[in-house]
N, C-alpha and C positions, 0 to 999 in steps of 0.2 A: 676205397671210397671215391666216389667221381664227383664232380663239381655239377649243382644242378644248374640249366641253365637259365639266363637271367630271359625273365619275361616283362614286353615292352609295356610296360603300362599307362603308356601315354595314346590315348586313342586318334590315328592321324588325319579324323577328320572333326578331330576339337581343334574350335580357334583359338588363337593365340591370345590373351589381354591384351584388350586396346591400350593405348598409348596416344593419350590426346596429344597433336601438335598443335604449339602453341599458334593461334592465331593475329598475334598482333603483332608488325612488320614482317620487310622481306627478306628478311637475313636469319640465316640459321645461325648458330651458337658459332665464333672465331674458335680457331683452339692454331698453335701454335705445329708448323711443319715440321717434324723429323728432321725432312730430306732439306731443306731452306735453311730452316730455321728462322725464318716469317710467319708473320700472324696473318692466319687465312682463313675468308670467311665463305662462303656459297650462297645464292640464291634460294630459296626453298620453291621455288617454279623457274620453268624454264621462261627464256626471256620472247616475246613475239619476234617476228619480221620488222615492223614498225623499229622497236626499244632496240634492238639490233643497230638497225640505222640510222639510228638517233644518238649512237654511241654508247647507250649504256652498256654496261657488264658485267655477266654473270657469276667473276670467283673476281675479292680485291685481293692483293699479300702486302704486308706493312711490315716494317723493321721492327714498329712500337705496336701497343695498341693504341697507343692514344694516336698516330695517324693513321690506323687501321680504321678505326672510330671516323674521324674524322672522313675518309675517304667515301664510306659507304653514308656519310651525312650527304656530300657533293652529291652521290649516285642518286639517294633521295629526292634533291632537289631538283633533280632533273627529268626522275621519273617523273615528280608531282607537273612541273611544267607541261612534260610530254600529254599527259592526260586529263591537265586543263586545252591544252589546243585542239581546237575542233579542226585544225588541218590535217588530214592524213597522209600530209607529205613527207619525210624525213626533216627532220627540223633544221638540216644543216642546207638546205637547198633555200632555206627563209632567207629575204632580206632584212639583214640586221638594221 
């Protein structure tokens, strides 16, 4: 007796269920390193030239998460600053 064989029944030009991302803030879900063993978070977009220059950063790692938290608040604050200033200089070139 032979084994019949198995037929693909998934057609490979069906799409897959979407999977809404969530839209509110810029930080994807923390989850905690393997290889560290830090709490590490990502950007869900990459960061411009500008926000680059301005120092922000696109992956934070924290020992806790409560200064994980805390970290990507600072990052917050600084993006919000960045994008109330109508300068498009780097903001480290401003006189304080």
């Amino acid at each position: 007796m032979s084994a019949t064989p198995q037929v693909n029944k998934i057609d490979a030009f069906e799409p897959l269920p979407a999977v809404g991302e969530p839209t509110a803030g810029r930080w994807a879900a923390p989850y905690l390193a393997g290889k560290t063993g830090l709490w590490t978070v990502h950007l869900r977009r990459p960061l411009t030239r500008r926000q680059i220059d301005s120092g922000l950063v696109d992956t934070i790692s924290a020992s806790t998460l409560e200064a994980l938290e805390a970290a990507m608040e600072r990052q917050d604050e600084a993006a919000g600053k960045l994008n109330a200033s109508p300068d498009p200089a780097p903001t480290w070139s401003h006189k304080a």
